[in-house]
TILO-472288 format. One record per residue: x, y, z of N, C-alpha, C in turn; residue number from 1. Coordinates in steps of 0.2 Angstrom, whole numbers, plus 5000, padded with zeros to 4 digits. Each point is the difference from the previous one (the first is absolute). Layout:
<rs>
+------+------+------+-------+-------+-------+------+------+------+-----+
| n_c1 | n_c2 | n_c3 | ca_c1 | ca_c2 | ca_c3 | c_c1 | c_c2 | c_c3 | seq |
+------+------+------+-------+-------+-------+------+------+------+-----+
|    X |    Y |    Z |     X |     Y |     Z |    X |    Y |    Z | NUM |
...
+------+------+------+-------+-------+-------+------+------+------+-----+
</rs>
This chain:
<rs>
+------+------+------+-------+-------+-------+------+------+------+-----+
| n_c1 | n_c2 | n_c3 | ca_c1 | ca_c2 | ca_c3 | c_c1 | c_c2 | c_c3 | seq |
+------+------+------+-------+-------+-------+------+------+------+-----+
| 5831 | 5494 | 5636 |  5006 |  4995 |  5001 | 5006 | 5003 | 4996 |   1 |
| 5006 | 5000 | 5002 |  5006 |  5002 |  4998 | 5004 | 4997 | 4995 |   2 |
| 5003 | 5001 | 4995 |  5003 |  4998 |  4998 | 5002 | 4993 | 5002 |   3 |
| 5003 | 5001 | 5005 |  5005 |  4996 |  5006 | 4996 | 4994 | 5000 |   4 |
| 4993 | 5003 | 5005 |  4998 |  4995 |  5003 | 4995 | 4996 | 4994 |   5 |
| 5000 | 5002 | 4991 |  4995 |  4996 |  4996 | 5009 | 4992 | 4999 |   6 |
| 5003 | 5004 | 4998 |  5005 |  4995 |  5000 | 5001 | 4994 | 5004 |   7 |
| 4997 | 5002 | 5008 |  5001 |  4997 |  5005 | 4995 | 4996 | 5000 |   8 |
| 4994 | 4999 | 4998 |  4993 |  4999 |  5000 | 5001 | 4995 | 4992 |   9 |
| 5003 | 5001 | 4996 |  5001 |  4997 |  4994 | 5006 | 4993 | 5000 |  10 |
| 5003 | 5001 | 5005 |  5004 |  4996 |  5003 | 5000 | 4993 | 5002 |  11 |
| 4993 | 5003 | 5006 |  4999 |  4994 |  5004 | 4993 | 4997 | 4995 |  12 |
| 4999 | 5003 | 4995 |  4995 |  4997 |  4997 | 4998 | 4994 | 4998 |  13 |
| 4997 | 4994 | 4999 |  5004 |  4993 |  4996 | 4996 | 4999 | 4992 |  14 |
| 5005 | 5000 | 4995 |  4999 |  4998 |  4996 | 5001 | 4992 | 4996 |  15 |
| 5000 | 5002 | 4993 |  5001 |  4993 |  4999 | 5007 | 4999 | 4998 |  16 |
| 5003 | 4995 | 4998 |  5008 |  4999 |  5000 | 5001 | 5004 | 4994 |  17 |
| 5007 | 5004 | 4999 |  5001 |  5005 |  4995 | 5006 | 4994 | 4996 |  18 |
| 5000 | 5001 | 4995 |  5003 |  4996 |  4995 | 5006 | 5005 | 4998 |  19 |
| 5007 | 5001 | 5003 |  5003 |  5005 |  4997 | 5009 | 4996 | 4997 |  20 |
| 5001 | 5005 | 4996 |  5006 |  4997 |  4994 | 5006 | 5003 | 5006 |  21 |
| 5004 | 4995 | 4999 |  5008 |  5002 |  5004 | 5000 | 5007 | 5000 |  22 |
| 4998 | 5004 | 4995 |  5002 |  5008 |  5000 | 4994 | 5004 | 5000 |  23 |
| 4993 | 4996 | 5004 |  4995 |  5002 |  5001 | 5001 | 5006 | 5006 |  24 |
| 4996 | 5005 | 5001 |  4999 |  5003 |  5006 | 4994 | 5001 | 5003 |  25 |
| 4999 | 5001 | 5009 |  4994 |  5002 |  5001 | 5001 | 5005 | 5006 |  26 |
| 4995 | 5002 | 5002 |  5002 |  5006 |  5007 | 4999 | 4997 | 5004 |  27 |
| 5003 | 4998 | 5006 |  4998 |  5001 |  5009 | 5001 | 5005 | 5005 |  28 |
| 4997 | 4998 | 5003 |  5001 |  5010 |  5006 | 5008 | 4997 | 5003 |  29 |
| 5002 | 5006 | 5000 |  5007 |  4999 |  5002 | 5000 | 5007 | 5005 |  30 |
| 5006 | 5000 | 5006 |  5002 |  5003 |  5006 | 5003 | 5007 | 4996 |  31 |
| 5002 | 5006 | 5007 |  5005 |  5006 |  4996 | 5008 | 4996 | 5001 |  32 |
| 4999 | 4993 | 4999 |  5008 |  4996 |  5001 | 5001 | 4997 | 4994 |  33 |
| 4994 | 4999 | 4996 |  5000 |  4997 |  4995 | 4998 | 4991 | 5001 |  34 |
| 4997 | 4999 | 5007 |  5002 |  4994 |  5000 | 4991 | 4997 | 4999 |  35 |
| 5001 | 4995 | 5000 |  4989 |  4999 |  4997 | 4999 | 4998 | 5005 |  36 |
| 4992 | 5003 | 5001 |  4996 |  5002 |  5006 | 4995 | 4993 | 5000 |  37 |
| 5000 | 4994 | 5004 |  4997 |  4993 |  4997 | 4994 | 5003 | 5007 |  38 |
| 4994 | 4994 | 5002 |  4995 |  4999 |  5004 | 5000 | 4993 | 5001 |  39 |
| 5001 | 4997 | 5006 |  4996 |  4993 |  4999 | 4991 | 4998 | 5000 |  40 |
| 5000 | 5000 | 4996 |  4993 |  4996 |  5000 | 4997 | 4993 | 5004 |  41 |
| 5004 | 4994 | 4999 |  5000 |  4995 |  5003 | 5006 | 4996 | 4998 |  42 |
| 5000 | 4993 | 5002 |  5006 |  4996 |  5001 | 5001 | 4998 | 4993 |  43 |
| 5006 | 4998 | 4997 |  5003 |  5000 |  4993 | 4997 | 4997 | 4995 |  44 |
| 4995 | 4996 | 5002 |  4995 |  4996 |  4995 | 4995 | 5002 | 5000 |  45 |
| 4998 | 5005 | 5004 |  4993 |  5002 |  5001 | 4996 | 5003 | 4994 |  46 |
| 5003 | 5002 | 4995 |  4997 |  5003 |  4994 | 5000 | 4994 | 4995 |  47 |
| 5005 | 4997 | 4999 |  4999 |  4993 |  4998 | 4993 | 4995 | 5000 |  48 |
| 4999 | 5001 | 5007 |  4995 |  4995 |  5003 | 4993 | 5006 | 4997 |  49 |
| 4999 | 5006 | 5004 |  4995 |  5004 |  4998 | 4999 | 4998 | 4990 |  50 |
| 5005 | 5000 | 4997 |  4997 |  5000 |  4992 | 4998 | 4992 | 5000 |  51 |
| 5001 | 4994 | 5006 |  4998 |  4995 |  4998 | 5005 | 4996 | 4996 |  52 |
| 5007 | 5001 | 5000 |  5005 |  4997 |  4998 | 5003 | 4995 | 5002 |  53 |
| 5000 | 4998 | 5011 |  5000 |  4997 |  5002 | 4998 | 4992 | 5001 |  54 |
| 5005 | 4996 | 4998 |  4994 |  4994 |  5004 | 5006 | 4994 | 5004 |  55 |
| 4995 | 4994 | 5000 |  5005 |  4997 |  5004 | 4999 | 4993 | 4998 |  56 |
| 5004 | 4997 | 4999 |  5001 |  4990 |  4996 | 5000 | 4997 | 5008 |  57 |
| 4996 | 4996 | 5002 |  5002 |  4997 |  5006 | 4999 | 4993 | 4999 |  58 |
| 5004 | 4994 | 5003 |  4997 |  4994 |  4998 | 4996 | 4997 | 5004 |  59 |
| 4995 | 4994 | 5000 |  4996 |  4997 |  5001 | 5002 | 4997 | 5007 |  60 |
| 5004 | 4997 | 4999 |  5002 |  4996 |  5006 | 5008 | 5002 | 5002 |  61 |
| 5004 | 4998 | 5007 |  5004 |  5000 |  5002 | 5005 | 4994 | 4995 |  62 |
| 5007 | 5002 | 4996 |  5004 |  4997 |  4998 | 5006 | 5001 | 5000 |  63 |
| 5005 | 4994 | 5001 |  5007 |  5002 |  4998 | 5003 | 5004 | 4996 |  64 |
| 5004 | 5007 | 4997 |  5003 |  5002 |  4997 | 5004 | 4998 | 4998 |  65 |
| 4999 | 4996 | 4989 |  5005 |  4996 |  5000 | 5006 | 5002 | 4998 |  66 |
| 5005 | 4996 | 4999 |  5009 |  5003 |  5000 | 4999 | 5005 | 4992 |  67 |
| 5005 | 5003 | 5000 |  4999 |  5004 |  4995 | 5003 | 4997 | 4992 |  68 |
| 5004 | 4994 | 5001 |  5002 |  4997 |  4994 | 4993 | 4996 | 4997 |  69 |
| 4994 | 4997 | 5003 |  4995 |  4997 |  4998 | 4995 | 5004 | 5005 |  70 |
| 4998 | 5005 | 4993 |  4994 |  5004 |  5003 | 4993 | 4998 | 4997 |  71 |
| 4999 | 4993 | 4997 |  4994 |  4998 |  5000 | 4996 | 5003 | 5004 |  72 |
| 4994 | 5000 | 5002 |  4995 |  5004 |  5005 | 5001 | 5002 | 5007 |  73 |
| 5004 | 5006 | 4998 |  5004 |  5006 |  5001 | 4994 | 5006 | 5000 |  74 |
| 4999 | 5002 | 5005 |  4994 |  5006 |  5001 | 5003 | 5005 | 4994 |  75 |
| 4996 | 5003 | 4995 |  5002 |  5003 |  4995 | 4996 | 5006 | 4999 |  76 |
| 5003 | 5004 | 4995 |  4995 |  5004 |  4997 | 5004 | 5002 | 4991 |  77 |
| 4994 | 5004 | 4997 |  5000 |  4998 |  4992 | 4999 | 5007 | 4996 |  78 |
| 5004 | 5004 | 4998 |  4995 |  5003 |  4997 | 4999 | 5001 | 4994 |  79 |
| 4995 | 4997 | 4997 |  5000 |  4998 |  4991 | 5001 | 5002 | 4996 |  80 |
| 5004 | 5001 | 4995 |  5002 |  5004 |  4995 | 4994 | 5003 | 4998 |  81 |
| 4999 | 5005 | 4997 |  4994 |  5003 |  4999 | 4996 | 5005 | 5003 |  82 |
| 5001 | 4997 | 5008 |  4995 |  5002 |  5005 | 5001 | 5009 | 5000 |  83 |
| 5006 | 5003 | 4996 |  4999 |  5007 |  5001 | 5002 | 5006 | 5007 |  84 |
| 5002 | 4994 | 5003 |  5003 |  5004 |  5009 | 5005 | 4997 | 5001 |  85 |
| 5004 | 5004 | 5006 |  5006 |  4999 |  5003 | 4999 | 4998 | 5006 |  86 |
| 5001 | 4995 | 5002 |  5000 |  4996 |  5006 | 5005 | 5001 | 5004 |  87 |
| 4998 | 5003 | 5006 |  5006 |  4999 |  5006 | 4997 | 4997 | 5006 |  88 |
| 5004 | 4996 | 5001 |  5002 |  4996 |  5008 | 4999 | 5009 | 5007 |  89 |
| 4997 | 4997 | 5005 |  5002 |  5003 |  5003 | 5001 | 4997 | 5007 |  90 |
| 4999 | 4994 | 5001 |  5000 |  4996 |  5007 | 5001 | 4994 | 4997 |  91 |
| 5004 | 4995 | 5005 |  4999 |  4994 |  5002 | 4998 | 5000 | 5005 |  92 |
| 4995 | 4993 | 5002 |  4998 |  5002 |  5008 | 5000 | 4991 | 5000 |  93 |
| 5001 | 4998 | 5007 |  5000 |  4992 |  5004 | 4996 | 5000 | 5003 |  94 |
| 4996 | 4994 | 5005 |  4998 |  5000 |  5003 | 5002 | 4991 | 5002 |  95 |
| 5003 | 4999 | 5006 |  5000 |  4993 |  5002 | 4994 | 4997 | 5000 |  96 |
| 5002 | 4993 | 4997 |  4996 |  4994 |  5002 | 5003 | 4996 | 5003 |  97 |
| 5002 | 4995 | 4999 |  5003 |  4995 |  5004 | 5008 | 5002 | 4998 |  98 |
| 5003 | 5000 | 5008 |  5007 |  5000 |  4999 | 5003 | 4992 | 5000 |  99 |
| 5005 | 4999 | 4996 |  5003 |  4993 |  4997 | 5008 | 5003 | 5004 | 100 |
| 5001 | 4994 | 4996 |  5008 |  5001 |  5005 | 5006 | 5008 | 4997 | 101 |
| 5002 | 5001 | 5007 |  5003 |  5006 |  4999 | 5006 | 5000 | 4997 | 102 |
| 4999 | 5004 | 4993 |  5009 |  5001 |  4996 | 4999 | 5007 | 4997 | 103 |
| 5007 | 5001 | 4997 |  5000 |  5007 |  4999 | 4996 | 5001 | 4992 | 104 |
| 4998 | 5004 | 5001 |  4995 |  4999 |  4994 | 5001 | 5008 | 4997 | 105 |
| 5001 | 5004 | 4993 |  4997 |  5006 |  5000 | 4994 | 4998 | 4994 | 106 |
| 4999 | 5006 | 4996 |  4993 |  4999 |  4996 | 5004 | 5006 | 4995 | 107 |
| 4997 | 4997 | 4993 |  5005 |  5002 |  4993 | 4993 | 5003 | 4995 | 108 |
| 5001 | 5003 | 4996 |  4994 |  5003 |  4993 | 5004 | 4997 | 4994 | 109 |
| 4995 | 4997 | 4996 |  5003 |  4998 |  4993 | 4998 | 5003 | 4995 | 110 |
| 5000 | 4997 | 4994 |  4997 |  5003 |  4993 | 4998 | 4999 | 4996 | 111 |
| 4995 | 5001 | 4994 |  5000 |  4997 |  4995 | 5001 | 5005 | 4994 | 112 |
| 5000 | 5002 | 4996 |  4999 |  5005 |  4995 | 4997 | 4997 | 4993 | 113 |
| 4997 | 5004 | 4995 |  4998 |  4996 |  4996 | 4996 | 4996 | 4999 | 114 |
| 4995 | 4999 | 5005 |  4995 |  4994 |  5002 | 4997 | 5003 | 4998 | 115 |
| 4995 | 5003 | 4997 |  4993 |  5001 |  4998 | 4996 | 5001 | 5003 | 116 |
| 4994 | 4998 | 4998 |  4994 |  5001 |  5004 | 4994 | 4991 | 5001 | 117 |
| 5004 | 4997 | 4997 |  4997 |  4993 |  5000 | 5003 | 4994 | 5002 | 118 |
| 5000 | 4996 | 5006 |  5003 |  4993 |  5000 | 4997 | 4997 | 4996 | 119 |
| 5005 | 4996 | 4997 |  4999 |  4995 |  4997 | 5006 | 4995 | 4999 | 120 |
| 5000 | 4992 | 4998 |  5005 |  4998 |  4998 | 5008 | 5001 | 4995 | 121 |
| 5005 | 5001 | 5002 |  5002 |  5003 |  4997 | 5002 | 5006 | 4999 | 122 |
| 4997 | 5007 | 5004 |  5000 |  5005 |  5001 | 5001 | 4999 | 5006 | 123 |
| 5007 | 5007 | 5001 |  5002 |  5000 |  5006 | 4996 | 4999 | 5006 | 124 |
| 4994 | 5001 | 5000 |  4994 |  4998 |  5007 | 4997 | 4996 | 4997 | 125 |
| 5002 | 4992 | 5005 |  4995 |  4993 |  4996 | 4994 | 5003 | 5001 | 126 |
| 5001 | 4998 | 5008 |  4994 |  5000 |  5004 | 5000 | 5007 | 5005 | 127 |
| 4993 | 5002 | 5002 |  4998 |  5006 |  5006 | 4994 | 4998 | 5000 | 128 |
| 4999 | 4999 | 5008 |  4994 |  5001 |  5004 | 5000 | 5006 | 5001 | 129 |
| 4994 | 5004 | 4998 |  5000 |  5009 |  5002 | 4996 | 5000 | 5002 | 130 |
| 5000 | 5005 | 5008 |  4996 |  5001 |  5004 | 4999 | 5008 | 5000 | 131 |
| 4995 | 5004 | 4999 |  5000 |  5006 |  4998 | 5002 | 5004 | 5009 | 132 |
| 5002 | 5005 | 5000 |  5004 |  5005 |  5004 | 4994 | 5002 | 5003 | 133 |
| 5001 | 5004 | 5006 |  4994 |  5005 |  4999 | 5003 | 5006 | 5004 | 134 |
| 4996 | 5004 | 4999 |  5001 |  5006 |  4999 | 4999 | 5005 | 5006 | 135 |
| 5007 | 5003 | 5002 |  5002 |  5004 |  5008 | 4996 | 5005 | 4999 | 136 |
| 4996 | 5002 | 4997 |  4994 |  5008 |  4999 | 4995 | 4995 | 5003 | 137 |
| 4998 | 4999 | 5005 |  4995 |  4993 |  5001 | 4993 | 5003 | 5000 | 138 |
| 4996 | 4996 | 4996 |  4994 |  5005 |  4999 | 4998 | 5003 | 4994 | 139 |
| 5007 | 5002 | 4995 |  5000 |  5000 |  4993 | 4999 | 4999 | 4993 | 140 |
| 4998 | 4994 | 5002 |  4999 |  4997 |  4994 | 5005 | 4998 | 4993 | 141 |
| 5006 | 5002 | 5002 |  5007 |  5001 |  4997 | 5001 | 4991 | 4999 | 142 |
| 5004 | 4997 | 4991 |  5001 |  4995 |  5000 | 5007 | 4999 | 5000 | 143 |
| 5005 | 4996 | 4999 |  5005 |  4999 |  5000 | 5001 | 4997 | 4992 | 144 |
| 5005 | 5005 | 4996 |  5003 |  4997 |  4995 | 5006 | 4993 | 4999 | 145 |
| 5004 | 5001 | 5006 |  5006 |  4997 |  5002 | 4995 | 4992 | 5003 | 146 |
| 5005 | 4995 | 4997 |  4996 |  4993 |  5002 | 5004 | 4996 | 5006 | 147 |
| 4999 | 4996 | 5002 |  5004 |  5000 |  5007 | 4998 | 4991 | 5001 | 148 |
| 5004 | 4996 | 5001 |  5000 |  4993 |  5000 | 5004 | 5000 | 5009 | 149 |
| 4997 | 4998 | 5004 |  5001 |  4997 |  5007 | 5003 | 4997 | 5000 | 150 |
| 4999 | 4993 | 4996 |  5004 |  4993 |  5002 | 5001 | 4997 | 4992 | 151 |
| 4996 | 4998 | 4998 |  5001 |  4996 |  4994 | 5002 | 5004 | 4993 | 152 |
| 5005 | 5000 | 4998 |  5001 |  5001 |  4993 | 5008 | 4998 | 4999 | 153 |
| 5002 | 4998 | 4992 |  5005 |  4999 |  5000 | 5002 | 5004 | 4992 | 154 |
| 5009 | 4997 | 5000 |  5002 |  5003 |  4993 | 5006 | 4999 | 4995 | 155 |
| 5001 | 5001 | 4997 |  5003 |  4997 |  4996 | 5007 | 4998 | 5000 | 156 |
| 5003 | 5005 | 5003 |  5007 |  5004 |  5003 | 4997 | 5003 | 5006 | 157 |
| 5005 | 4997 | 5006 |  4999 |  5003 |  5005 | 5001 | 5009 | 5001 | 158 |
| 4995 | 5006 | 5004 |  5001 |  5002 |  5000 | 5009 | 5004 | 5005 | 159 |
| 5002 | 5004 | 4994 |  5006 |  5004 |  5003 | 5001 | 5004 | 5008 | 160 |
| 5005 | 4997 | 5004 |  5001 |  5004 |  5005 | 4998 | 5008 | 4998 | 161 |
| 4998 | 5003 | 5004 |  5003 |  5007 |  5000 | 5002 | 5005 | 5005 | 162 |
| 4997 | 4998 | 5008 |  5003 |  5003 |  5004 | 4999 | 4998 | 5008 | 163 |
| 5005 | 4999 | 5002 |  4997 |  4997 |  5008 | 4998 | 5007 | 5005 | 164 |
| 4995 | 4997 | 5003 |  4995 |  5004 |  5002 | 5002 | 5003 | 5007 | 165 |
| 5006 | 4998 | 5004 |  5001 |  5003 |  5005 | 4996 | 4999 | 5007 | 166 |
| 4997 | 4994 | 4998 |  4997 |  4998 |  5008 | 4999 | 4993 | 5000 | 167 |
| 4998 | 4997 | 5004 |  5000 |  4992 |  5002 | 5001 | 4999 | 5008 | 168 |
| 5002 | 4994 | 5000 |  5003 |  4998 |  5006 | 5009 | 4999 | 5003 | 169 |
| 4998 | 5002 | 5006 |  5009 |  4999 |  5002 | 4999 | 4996 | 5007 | 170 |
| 5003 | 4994 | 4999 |  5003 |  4995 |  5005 | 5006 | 5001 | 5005 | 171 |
| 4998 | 5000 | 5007 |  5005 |  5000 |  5005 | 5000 | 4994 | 5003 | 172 |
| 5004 | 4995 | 5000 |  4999 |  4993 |  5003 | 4999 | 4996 | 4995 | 173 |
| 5000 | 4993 | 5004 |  4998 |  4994 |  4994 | 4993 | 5000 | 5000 | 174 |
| 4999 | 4999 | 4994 |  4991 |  4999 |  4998 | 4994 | 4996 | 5005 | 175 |
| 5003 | 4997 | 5004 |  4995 |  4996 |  5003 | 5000 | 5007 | 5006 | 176 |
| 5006 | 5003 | 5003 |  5001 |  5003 |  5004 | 4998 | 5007 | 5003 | 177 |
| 5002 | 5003 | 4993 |  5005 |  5008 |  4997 | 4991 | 5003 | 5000 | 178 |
| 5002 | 5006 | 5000 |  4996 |  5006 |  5000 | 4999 | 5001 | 4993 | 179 |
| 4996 | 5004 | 4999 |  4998 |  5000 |  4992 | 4996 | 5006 | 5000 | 180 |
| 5005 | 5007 | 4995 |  4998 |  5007 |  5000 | 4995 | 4999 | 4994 | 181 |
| 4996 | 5007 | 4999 |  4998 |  4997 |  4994 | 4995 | 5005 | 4997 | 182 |
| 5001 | 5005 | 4996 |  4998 |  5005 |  4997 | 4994 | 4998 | 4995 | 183 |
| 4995 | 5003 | 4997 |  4995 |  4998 |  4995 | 4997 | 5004 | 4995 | 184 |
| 5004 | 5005 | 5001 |  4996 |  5006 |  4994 | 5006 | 5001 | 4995 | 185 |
| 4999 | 5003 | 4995 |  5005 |  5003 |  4996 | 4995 | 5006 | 4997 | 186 |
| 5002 | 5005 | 5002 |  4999 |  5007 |  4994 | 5003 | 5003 | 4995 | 187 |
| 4997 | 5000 | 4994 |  5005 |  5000 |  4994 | 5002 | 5006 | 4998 | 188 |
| 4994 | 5006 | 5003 |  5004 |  5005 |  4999 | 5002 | 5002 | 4994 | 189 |
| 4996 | 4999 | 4996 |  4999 |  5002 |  4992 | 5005 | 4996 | 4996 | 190 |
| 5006 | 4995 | 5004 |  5004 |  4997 |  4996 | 5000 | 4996 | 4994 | 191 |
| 4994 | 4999 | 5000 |  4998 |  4993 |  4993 | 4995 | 5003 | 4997 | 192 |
| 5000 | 5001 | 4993 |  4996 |  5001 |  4994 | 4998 | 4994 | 4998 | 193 |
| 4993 | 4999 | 4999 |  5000 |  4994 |  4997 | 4995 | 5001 | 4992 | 194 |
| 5002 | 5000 | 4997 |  4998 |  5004 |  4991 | 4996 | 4993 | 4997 | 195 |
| 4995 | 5002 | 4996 |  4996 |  4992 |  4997 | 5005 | 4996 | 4996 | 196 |
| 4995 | 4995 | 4999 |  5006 |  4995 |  4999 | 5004 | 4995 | 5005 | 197 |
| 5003 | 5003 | 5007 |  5002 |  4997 |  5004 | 4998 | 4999 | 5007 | 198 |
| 5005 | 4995 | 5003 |  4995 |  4997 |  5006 | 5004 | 4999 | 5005 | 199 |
| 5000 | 5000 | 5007 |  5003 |  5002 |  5006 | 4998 | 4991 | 5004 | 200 |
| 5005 | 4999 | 5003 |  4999 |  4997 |  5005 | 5002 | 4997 | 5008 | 201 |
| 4998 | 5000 | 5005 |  5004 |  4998 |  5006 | 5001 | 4994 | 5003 | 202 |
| 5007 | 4999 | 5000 |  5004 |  4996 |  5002 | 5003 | 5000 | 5004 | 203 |
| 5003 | 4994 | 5003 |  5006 |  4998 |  5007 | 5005 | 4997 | 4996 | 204 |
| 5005 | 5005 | 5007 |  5006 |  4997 |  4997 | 5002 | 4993 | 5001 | 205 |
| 4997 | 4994 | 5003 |  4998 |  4995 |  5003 | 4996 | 4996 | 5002 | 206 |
| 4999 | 4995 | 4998 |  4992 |  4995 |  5001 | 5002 | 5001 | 5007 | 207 |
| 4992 | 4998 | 5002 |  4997 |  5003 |  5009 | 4993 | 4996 | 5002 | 208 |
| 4999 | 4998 | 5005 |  4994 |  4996 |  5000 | 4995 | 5006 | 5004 | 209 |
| 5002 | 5007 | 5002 |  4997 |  5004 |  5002 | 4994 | 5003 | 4995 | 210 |
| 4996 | 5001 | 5003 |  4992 |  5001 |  4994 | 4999 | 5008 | 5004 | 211 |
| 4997 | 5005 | 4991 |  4999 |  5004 |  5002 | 4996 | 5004 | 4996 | 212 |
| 4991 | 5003 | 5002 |  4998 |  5003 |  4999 | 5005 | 5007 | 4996 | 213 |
| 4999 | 5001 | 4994 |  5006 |  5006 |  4997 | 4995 | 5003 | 4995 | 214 |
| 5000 | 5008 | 5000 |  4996 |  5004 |  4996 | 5005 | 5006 | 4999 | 215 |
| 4998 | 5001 | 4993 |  5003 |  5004 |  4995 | 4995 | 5005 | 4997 | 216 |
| 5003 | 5009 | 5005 |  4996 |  5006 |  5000 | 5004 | 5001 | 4992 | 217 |
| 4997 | 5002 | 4995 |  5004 |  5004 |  4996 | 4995 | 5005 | 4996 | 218 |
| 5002 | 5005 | 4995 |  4996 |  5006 |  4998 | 5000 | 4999 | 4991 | 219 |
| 4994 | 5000 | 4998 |  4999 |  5003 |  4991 | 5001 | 5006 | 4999 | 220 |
| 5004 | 5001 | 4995 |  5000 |  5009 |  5000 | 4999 | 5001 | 4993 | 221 |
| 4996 | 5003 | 4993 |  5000 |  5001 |  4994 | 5008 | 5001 | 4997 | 222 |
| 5000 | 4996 | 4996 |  5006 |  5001 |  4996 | 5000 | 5004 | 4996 | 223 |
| 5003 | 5006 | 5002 |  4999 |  5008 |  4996 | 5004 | 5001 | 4994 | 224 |
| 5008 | 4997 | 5000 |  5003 |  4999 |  4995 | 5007 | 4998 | 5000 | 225 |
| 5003 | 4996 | 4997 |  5008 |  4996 |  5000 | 5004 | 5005 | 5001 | 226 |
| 5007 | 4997 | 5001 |  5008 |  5004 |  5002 | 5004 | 4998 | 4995 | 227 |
+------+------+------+-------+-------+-------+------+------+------+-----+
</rs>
């Protein structure tokens, strides 16, 4: 084997996450252009999912997604001070239940910071009903550190806007009449960190009598070191 081709071979090989400083370096195989030489292996979470990182919050029954200003039991996720990983979102997902009357609707993400690892009275999470995730390496035997309340929990202080989500419904016509477009996934695309301590949640941008089966794909990754 060549120089060339151990590099090549060394490349595609998979290890475990390398923990490196801003003025850290490492080698990858690179062109006579200078440009890095990559391989697909599988689709962007797929190593993710193979280490067992993956999992999915879904809720029990079909419900309305409530308004973002009062996100009482608001499908959520948690991840506790302590727990030692970096939580990323990587999907929203819908699925219809009963359509209620048509209006324009989109769907928002909140926040808490500072929450801890415990509801109780008084502390920013009163209440949580946690329903354990389970786990997209299906077969694995992998648990979920991240806790995740479907419907029931509340809090002290509402949690914070943080970003509307870029999908919902859009109305052509009056509501008894009108057409009604309507998109149901969001991919986050690596845009939301979610560090222990804090807590995520999905919200509308207005009360809806429309009920909806809704699951939250997101990934645990060791927490290798602060910025």
């Amino acid at each position: 084997m060549t120089s060339v081709d151990l590099r090549f071979s060394e490349a595609l090989s998979v290890g475990a996450p390398k923990n490196l400083s801003d003025n850290g370096r490492t080698d990858f195989t690179g062109g006579s252009m200078g440009e890095l030489i990559t391989a697909d292996l599988w689709g962007k979470y797929g190593e993710f999912c193979r280490r067992g990182w993956v999992f999915a919050a879904r809720v029990a029954a079909a419900a309305a997604v409530p308004v973002n200003t009062t996100l009482t039991n608001a499908p959520s996720i948690w991840n506790p001070a302590g727990s030692g990983k970096l939580v990323i979102p990587l999907r929203i997902l819908l699925s219809l239940g009963a359509i209620g009357t048509p209006i324009l609707q989109g769907f928002t993400l909140s926040y808490l910071t500072g929450a801890g690892s415990v509801e109780a009275t008084g502390a920013p999470v009163i209440t949580w009903t946690n329903v354990a995730p389970v786990s997209m390496s299906v077969g694995s035997g992998k648990t979920a550190i991240t806790r995740f309340a479907p419907a029931v929990s509340t809090y002290t202080v509402n949690p914070a806007a943080l970003m509307d989500l870029g999908f919902g419904h859009h109305l052509e016509g009056a509501a008894a009449s009108g057409q009604l477009y309507s998109q149901f996934h969001h991919d986050f695309d690596t845009s939301v960190l979610l560090w222990p301590g804090s807590t995520l949640h999905f919200g509308s941008t207005i009360a809806t009598s429309t009920t909806y089966w809704t699951t939250i794909v997101f990934a645990e990754i060791p927490l290798l070191t602060t910025v």
